[in-house]
N, C-alpha and C positions, 0 to 999 in steps of 0.2 A: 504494500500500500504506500500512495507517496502521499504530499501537504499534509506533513506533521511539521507543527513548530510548538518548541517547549512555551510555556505560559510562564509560570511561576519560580523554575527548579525542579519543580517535582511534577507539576498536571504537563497534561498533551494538551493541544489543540489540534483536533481532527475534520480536515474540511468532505461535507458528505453531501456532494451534488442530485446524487440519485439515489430511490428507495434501495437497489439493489448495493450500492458502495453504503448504507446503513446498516443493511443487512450484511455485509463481508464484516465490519467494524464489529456488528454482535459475535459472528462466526471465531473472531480473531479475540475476543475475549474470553469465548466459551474453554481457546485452547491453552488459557492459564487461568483457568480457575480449580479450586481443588476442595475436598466439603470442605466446609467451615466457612464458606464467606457467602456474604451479601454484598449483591450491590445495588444500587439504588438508581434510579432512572428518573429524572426529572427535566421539566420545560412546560413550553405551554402546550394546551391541546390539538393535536395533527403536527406534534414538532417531530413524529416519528420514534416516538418511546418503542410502540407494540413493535413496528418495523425493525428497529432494532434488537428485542426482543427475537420476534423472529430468526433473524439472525444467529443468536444466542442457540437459540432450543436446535438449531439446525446444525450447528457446531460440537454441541454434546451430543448428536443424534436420537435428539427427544422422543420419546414414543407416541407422540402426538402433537398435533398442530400447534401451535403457539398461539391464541388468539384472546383477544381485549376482555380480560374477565371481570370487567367491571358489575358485571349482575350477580357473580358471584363470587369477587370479593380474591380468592384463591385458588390456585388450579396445583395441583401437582403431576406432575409427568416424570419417567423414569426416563433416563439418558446413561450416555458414559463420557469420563475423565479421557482429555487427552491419551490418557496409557492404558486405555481401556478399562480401565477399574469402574462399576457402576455408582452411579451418583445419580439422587433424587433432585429434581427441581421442584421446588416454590416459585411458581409465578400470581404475585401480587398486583393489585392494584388497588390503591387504598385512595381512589380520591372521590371516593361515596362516606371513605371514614370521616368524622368528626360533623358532617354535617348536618345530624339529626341529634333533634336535643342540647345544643349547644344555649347556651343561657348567655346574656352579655355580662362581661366581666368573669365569666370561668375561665378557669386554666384550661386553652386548647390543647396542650400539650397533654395531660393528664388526664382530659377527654378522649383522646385519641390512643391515649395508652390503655385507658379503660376498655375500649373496644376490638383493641388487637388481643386482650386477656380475654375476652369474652367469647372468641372466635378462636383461640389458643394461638396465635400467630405469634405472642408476645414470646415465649418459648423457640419459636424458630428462630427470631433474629435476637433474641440473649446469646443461643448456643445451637445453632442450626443443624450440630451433627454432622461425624465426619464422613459422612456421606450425603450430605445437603449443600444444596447452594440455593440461596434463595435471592432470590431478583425482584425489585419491587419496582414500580411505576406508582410516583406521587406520594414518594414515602419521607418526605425530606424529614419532616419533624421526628417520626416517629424514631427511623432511622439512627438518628441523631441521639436519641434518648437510650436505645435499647442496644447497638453495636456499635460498639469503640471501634473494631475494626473493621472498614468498609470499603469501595471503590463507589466515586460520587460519577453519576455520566450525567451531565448536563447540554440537553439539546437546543440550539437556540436555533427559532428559526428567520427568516428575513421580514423586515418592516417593506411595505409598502403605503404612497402617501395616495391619498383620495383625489378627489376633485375639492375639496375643500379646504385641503394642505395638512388634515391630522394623519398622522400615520397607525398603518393597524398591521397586524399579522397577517402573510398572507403564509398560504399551501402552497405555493411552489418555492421553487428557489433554493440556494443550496443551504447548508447548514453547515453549521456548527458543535462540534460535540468536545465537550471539554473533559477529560476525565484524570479525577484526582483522588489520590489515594487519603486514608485517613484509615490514623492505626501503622502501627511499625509493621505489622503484617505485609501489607500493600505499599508503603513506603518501599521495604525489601525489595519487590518484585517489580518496582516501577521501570527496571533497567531492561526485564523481561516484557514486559507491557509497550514496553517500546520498540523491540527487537521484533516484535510479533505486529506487530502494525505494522514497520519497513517492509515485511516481506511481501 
């Protein structure tokens, strides 16, 4: 893969013109992940999370499709480790979480952890197990709360301005994917993370 440029020290910045170079990006992550980790997926909506995703599930050779499980919260599919060792996927999508019930002035964050406990999710990104990888879309907070160590992919996608000069999101256009380790885990592998995108 080529247009990587370091960010920080430690994040990529990955340029992702088309659904299918989202999809290699997912692919190319799947083949340094190993159980125990989460990563997290975030942007705005159609920034190409699932596509990436996609990607991901097709890289561990998931046993089933990858697709937007927003109505149900959680999907699990069986795959395998670059080395063939079998590895469970958690495909999350938590951005139905917190929105029900919320009172003004409560701790969002605590709401939100309340409902990953309530659904047992809280258990898989405390300690995913060494044959879990769990993948979340729209989990930034929770994320944040429950795994110290994680891989952040942040999709940005392109403004475009109107006829009236505000500018909005649009669906096409190339993107943006940032991704940054958090957790000496991922800090480690970040030389690997990069090695595996070049190719």
């Amino acid at each position: 893969m080529s247009e990587i440029n370091a960010d920080d020290g430690r994040a990529l910045l990955l340029k992702a013109p088309t659904a299918e170079r989202m999809r290699a990006i997912g692919a190319a992550l799947a083949h340094i992940v190993r159980g125990g980790d989460v990563l997290v997926l975030s942007g705005p909506l159609g920034a190409g999370k699932t596509t990436l995703a996609q990607g991901f599930g097709r890289g561990l050779k998931a046993d089933g499709p990858i697709v937007s499980p927003t109505f149900t919260i959680a999907r699990e599919l069986q795959g395998q480790a670059a080395d063939g060792s079998p590895l469970r996927l958690v495909h999350v999508d938590a951005y139905r979480l917190g929105s029900a019930g919320y009172e003004p002035g409560q701790d969002s964050t605590n709401l939100l952890l309340d409902q990953l406990e309530s659904l047992g999710l809280d258990e898989e990104l405390e300690d995913p197990g060494e044959r879990t990888v769990v993948l979340m879309e729209w989990g930034q907070q929770m994320a944040s709360a429950l795994a110290p160590a994680r891989l952040e992919v942040n999709i940005e996608r392109p403004l475009k301005a109107d006829d009236v000069g505000d500018e909005a999101l649009t669906s096409k256009g190339l993107r943006m994917v940032r991704i940054r380790p958090v957790g000496d885990s991922w800090k480690e592998r970040m030389g690997c993370v990069r090695r595996v995108m070049e190719a």
